[in-house]
C-alpha positions as CSV (number, residue, x, y, z in Angstrom):
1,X,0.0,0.0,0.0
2,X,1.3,3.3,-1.2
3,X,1.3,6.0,1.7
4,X,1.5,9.6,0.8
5,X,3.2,12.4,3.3
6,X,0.9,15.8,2.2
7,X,2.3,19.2,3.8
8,X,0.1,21.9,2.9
9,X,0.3,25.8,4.6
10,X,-3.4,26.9,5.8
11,X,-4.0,30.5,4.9
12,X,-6.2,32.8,4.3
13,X,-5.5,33.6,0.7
14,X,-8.3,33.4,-2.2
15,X,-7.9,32.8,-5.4
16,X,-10.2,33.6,-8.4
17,X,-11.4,30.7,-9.8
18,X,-9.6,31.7,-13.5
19,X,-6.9,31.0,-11.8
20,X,-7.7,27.7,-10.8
21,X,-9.7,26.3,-13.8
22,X,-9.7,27.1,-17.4
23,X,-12.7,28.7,-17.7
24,X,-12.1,28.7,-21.9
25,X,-11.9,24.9,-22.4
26,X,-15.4,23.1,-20.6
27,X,-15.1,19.6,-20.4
28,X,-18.8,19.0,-19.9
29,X,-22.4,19.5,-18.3
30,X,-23.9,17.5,-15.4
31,X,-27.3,19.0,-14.4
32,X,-26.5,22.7,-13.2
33,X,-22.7,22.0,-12.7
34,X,-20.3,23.3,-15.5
35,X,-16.9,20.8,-15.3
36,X,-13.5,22.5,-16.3
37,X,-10.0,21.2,-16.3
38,X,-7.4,22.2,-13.9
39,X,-5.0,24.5,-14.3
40,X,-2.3,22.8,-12.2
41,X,-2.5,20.1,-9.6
42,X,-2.7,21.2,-5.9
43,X,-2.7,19.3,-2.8
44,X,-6.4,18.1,-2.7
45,X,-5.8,16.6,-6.0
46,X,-2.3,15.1,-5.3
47,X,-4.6,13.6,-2.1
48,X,-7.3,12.4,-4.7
49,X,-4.8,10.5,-6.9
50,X,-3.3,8.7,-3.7
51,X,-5.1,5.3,-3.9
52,X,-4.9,5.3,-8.2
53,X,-0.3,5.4,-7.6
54,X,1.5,2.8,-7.1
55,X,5.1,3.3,-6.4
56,X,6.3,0.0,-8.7
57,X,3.9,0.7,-11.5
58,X,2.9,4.2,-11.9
59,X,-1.4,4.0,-11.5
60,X,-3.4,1.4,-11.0
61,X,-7.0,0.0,-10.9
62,X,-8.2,0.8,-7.0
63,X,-10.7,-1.8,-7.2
64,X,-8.9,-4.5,-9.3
C-alpha cells in the first residue's frame, strides 16, 4: 500500500477561480454543474490521486 506524506500551509489567501480552472476549455455538463480542467494540480488533488499510484507501477485499478 502506497502511503502519501501531504504538507500543505493553511492560509487565508483566495484565489479567483480563472486561476484555478480554465474557464475557456469546458469539459462538460452535469445537471447545473459546468466541469472545467485544472489549471495545475494542488494538494487536494495530489490527495485524490493517492489510492490510483503505485510506487512500482505508476497507477493502478483501485478496485482490481
Amino acid at each position: 500500500m502506497l502511503r502519501a506524506q501531504l504538507t500543505a500551509t493553511v492560509t487565508d489567501q483566495t484565489d479567483p477561480l480563472v486561476a484555478i480552472a480554465d474557464l475557456d476549455r469546458p469539459l462538460g455538463f452535469k445537471a447545473n454543474y459546468a466541469i472545467f480542467p485544472l489549471r495545475a494540480e494542488n494538494i487536494l488533488t495530489t490527495y485524490m490521486m493517492v489510492p490510483f499510484a503505485n510506487a512500482a507501477s505508476g497507477v493502478h485499478d483501485p478496485g482490481g
